[in-house]
C-alpha positions in Angstrom: 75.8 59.5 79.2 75.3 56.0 78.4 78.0 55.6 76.0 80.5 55.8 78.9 79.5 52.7 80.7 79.1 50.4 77.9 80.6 47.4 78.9 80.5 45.1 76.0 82.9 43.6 73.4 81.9 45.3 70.2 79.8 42.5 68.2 81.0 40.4 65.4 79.3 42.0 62.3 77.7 38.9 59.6 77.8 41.9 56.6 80.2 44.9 55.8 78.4 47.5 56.4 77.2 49.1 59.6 75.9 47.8 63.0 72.5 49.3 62.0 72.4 47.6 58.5 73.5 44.4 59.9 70.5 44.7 62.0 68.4 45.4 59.3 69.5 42.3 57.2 69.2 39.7 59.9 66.5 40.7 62.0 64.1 43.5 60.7 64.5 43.0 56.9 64.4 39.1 57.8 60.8 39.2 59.7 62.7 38.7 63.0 62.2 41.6 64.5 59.9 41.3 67.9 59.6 45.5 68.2 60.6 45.3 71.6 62.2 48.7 70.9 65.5 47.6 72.7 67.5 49.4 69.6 65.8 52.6 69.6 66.4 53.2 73.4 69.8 52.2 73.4 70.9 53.8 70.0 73.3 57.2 71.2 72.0 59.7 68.2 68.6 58.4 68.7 68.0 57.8 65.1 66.0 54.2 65.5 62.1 54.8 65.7 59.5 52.4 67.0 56.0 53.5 67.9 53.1 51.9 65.9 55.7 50.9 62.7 58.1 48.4 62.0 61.3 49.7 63.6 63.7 52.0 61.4 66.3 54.0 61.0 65.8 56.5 58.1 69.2 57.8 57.8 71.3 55.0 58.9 73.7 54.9 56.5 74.9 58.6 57.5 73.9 58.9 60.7 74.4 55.3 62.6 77.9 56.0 64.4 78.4 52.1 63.7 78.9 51.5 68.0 77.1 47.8 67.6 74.8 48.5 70.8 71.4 48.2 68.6 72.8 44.5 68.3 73.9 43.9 71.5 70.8 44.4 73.2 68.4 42.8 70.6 67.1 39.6 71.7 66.7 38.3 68.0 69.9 38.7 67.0 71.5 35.2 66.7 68.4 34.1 67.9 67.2 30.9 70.0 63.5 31.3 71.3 63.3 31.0 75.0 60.0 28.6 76.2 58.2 26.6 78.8 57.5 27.5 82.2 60.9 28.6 83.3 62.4 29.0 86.7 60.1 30.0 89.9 60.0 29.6 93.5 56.4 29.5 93.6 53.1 29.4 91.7 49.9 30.9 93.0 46.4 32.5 92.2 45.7 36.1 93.5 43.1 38.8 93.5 44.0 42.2 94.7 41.3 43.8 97.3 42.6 47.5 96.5 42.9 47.7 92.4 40.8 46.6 89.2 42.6 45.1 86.5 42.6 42.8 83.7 41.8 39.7 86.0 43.2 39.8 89.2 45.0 43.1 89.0 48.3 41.4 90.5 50.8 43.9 88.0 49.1 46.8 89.6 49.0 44.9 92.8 53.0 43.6 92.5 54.1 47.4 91.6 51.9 49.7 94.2 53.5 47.0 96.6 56.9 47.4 95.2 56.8 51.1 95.5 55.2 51.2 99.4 58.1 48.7 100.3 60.6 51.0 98.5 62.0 48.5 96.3 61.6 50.9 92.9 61.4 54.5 93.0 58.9 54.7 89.8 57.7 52.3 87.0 56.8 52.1 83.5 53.5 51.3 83.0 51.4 50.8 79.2 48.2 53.3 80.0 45.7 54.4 76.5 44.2 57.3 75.4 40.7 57.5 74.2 41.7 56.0 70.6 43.2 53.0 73.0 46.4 54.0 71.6 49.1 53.1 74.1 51.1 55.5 75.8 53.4 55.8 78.0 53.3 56.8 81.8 55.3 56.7 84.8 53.9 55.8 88.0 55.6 57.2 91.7 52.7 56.6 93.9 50.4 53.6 94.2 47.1 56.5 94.2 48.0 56.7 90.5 47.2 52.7 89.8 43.4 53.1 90.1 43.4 55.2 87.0 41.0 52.1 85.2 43.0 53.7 81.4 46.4 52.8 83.4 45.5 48.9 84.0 44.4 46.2 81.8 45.9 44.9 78.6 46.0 46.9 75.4 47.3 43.8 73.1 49.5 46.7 71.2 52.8 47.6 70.7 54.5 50.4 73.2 57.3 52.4 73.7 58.0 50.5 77.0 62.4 50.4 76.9 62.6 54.0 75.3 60.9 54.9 78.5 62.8 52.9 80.7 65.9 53.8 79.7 65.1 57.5 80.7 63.7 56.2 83.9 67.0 54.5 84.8 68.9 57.8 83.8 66.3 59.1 86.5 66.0 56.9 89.5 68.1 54.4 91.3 65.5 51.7 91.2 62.8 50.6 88.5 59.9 49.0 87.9 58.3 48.3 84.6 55.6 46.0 82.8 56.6 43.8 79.4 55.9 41.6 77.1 58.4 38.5 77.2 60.8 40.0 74.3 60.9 43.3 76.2 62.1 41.3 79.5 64.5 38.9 77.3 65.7 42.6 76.2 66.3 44.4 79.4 68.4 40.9 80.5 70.5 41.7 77.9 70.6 45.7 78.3 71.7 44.9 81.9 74.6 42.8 81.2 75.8 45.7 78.9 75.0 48.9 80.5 75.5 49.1 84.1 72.6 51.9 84.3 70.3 49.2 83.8 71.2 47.4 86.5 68.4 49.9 88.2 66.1 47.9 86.8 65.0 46.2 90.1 61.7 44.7 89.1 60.2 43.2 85.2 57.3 42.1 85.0 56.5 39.9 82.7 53.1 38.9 80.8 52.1 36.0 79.5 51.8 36.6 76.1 51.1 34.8 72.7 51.0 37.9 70.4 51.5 41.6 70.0 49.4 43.6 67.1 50.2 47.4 65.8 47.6 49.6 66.8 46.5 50.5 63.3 45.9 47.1 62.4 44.1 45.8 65.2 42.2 48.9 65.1 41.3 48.5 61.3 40.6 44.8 61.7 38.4 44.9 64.6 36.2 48.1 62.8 35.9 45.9 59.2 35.3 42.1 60.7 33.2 43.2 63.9 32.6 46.5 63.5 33.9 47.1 66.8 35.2 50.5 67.2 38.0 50.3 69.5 37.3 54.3 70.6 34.1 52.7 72.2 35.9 49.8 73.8 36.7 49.3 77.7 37.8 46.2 77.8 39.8 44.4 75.3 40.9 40.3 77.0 41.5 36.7 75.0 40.4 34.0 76.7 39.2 30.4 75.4 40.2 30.9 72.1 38.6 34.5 71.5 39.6 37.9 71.7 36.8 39.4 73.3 35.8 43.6 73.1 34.1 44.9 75.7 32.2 47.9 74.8 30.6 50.9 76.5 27.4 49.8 76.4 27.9 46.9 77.7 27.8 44.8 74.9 30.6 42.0 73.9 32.3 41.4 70.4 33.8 37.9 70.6 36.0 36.7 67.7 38.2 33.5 67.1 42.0 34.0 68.2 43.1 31.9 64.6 40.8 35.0 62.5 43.9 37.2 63.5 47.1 35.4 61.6 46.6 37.9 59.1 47.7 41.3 61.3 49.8 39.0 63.5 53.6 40.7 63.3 55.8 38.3 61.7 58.5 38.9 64.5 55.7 37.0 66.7 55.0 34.2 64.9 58.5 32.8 66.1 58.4 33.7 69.6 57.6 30.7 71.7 58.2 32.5 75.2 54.8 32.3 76.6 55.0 32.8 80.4 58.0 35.9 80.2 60.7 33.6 81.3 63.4 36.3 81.8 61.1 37.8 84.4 61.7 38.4 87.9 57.2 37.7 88.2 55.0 36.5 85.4 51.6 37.4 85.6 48.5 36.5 83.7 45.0 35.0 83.2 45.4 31.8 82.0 45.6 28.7 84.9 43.4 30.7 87.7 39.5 30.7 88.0 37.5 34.2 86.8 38.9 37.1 88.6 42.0 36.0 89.1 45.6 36.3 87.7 48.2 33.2 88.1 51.7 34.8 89.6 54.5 33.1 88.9 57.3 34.5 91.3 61.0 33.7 89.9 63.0 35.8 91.8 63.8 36.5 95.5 62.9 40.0 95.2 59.1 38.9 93.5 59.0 36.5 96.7 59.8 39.7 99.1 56.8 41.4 97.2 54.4 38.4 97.1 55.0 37.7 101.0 54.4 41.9 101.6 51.1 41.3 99.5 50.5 38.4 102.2 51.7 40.1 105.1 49.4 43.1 104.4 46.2 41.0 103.1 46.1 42.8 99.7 45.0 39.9 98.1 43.0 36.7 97.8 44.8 33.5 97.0 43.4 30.8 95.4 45.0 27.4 94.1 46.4 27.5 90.9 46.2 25.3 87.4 50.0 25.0 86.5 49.0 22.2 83.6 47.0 25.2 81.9 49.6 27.1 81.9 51.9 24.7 80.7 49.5 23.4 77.8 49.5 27.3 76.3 53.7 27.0 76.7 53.7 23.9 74.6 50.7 25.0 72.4 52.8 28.4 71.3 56.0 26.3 70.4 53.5 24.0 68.3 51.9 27.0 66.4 55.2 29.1 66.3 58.0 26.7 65.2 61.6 27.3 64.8 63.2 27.6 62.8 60.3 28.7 60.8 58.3 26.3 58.1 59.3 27.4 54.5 56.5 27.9 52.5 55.9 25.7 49.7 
């Protein structure tokens, strides 16, 4: 069981009662809370739940067993945003030849490459169903990747670290796709549990915001009514947040029309490019097509030169200032601490 390799100091609790409730105070209760879903993998009666709601613990004042891992593993707990470009041995721009994707479909490229090399045994990937609710799925072979439901970016919360954490329980070596808070979390889960020290490859997205499913859904339908079930594409790019639809029409709406469904837990993360990462991948700073790939790691560069070594890909050069202007623009529009309200 997990329980019998933690490897942590228990945490120094700010309030009298539980782990869980001090959790609740200072970083759900308080707005903080990025849903990375960190707690409810980690938490040993399984009594944290994530999912498309704010995280919770229904029962917490009987059931939590007051261990302190829900804190030890959640980035927002004594919180200092993470930002800029971060770390990396190299920059590039890349278009796979084998997969579709968002842009350049470099994630599905980076993992099916990953898994022929034998570096991860199986990743955790964010696939929809028809509702483009996100769901989980686990991916062993790279054949499974051109599953078009599998790729591309859902812009809504998942159950990505409850997954993984019965993945590492698994498999010796793991992959898995995240939002920046999700990686930041997994840093922390590995210097805590030694399972997670099968986590071989993160993935990181650049990232600016997160929505629940429900009220993305509901905002899209009464602003643009733009039915998400009919959607197959969903991207941002200038400034919009652009729908594709079946029919081949577009929906395009302005980025700032969305403060009002943005998650308060995002509106004081300023980690755009997934710092924490071993590769960041996204659209902005490469032409149409392609995805920028920031590789910070030695085990990204093995992948990246595979990629090379096996022309898998097209490179191209990449913008690093545009990627750098989004950095500083999400510390500008997310400040911390935060602005009191008048």
């Amino acid at each position: 069981m997990m329980a019998r390799e933690w490897q942590f100091d228990l945490p120094e609790k700010k309030h009298k009662n539980k782990y869980f409730g001090n959790l609740k105070v200072e970083v759900i209760d308080s707005g903080l809370c990025c849903h990375c879903a960190a707690c409810a993998s980690i938490c040993p009666v399984d009594g944290i739940t994530a999912g498309d709601a704010p995280i919770d613990f229904p029962d917490w004042i009987k059931e939590c067993v007051d261990c302190g891992a829900c804190i030890k593993v959640c980035p927002r707990w004594d919180y200092t945003p993470k930002n800029g470009l971060g770390d990396y041995i190299e920059v590039t721009a890349a278009r796979s030849r084998r997969f579709v994707g968002q842009d350049g479909a470099m994630v599905t490229e980076f993992t099916a490459s990953a898994l022929e090399m034998g570096l991860i045994e199986r990743a955790i990937f964010v696939a929809r169903d028809s509702n483009w609710r996100t769901k989980i799925v686990t991916i062993k072979t790279p054949e499974q990747l051109y599953d078009r439901k599998i790729t591309g970016t859902k812009y809504c919360y998942a159950d990505v670290l409850p997954a993984l954490k019965d993945a590492v329980l698994k498999s010796d070596a793991v992959g898995f796709v995240g939002t920046p808070c999700m990686v930041s979390a997994v840093r922390k889960m590995q210097q805590a549990f030694k399972k997670f020290e099968r986590v071989k490859l993160a993935i990181g997205l650049f990232c600016t915001e997160n929505f629940y499913h429900h009220d993305l859904y509901n905002f899209l339908l009464e602003k643009a009514n733009a039915d998400l079930r009919n959607a197959v594409k969903t991207d941002i790019k200038k400034g919009k947040f652009i729908v594709e639809m079946r029919d081949g029409s577009k929906v395009r709406i302005p980025v700032k029309d969305f403060e009002e469904i943005i998650p308060s837990g995002c509106k004081v993360c300023q980690d755009f490019a997934a710092v924490d990462s071993d590769v960041s991948v996204g659209s902005v700073g490469s032409a149409n097509g392609f995805s920028t790939v920031m590789v910070r790691t030695d085990i990204a560069k093995s992948i990246l030169d595979y990629i090379r070594e096996k022309d898998y890909a097209v490179f191209d050069q990449p913008n690093l200032e545009a990627v750098q202007k989004l950095c500083e623009h999400k510390i500008k529009i997310h400040p911390w601490p935060p602005k009191k309200e008048e």
